[in-house]
C-alpha positions as semicolon CSV with decimal commas, in nm:
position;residue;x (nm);y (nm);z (nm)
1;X;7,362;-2,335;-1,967
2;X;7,381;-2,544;-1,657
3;X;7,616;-2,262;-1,453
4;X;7,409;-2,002;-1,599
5;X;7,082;-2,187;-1,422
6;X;7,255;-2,229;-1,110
7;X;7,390;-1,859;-1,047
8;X;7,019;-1,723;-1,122
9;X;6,867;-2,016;-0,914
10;X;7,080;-1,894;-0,623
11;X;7,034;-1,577;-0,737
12;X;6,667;-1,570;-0,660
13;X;6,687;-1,761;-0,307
14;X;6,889;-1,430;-0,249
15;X;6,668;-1,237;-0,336
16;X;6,341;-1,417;-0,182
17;X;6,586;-1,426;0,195
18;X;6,592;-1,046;0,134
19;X;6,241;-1,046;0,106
20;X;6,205;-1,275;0,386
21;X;6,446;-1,064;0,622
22;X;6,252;-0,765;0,572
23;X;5,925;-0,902;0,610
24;X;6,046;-1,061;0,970
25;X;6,211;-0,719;1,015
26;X;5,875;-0,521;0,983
27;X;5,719;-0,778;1,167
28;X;5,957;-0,751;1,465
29;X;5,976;-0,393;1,463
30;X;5,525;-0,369;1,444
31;X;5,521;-0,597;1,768
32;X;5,813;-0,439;1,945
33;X;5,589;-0,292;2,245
34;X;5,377;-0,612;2,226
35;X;5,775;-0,846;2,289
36;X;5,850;-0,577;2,558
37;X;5,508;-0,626;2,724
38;X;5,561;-1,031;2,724
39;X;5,895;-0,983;2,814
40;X;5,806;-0,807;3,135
41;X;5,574;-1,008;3,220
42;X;5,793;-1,335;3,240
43;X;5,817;-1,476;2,926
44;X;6,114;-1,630;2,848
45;X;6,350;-1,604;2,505
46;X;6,212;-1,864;2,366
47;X;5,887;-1,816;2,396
48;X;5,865;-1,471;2,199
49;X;6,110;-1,690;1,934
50;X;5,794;-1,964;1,940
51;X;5,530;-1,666;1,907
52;X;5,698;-1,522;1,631
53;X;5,799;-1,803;1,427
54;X;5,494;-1,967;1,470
55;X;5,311;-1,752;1,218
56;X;5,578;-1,811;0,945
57;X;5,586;-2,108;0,943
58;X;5,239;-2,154;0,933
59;X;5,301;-1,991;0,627
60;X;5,527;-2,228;0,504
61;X;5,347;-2,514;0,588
62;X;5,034;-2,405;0,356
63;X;5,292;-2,283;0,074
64;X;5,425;-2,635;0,117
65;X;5,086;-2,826;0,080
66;X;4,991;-2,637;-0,229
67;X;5,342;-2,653;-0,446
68;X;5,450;-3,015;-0,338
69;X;5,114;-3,209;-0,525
70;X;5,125;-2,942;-0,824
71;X;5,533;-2,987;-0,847
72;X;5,444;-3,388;-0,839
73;X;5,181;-3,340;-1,095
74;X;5,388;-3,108;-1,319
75;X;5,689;-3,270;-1,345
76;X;5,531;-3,588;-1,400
77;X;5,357;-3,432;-1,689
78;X;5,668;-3,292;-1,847
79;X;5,885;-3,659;-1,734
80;X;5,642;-3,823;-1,928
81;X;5,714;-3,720;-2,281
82;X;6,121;-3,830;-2,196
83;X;6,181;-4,135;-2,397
84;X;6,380;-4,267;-2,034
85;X;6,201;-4,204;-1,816
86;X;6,223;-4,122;-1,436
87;X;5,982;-4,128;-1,098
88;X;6,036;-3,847;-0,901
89;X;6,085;-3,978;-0,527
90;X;5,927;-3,860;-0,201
91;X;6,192;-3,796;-0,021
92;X;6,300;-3,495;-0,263
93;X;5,984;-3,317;-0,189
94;X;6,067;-3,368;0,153
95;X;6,457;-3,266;0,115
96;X;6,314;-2,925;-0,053
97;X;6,040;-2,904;0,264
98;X;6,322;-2,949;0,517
99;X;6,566;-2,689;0,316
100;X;6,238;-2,410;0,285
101;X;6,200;-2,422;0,645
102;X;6,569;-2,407;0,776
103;X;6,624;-2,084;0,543
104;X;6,291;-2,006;0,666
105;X;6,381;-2,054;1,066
106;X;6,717;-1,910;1,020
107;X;6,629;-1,530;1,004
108;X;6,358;-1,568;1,174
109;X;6,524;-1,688;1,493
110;X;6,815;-1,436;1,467
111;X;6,549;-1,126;1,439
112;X;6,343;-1,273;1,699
113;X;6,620;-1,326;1,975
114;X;6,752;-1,011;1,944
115;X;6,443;-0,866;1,945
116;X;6,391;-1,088;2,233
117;X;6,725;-0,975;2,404
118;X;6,650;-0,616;2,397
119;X;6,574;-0,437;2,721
120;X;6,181;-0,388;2,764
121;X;6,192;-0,054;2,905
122;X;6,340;0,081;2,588
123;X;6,012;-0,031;2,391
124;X;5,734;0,060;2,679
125;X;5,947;0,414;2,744
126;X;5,838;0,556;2,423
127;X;5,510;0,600;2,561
């Protein structure tokens, strides 16, 4: 049972990094004349990497606040009826917080510095 949970568990962070690839994809691809544009006008690689990330994880951040006091309160609920039972510790929520933003910040920053790398005269020359 417990091998079974594990391949679907990592199963469905597969499947939600898809998600999350193609999302930053789309998003990359929507503001390509809008990089090319900042790019010629002297911003730097990491910049466009800040301005793009930025509204992800401002995503994340609000996803966070809203599933870390309902995970606290549901799991409590459920611990309680254990005849041993356990406190759930802080610093797991904040081990799962740290994990959800590095897979987060991982695609994002590889889509966004290539996007970043790419020549701006090939995105304002379509015009």
């Amino acid at each position: 049972m417990n091998a079974i949970l594990r391949v679907f568990a990592l199963l469905t962070i597969f499947v939600a990094c898809l998600g999350l690839f193609g999302l930053i994809t789309f998003t990359t691809e929507r503001r390509f004349k809008e990089i090319g544009i900042r790019k010629t006008l002297g911003s730097s690689v990491p910049q466009i990497v800040g301005l793009l990330s930025k509204y992800f994880l401002k995503l994340i951040a609000i996803s966070l606040l809203i599933a870390f006091p309902l995970g606290n309160y549901t799991m409590n609920n459920w611990l309680q009826d254990f005849e041993y039972r356990i406190d759930i510790s802080w610093w797991v929520f904040v081990l799962a917080g740290v994990a959800t933003v590095l897979i987060v910040f991982i695609p994002i920053s590889f889509r966004s510095i290539k996007a970043a790398m790419m020549d701006p005269v090939k995105s304002l020359k379509s015009e």
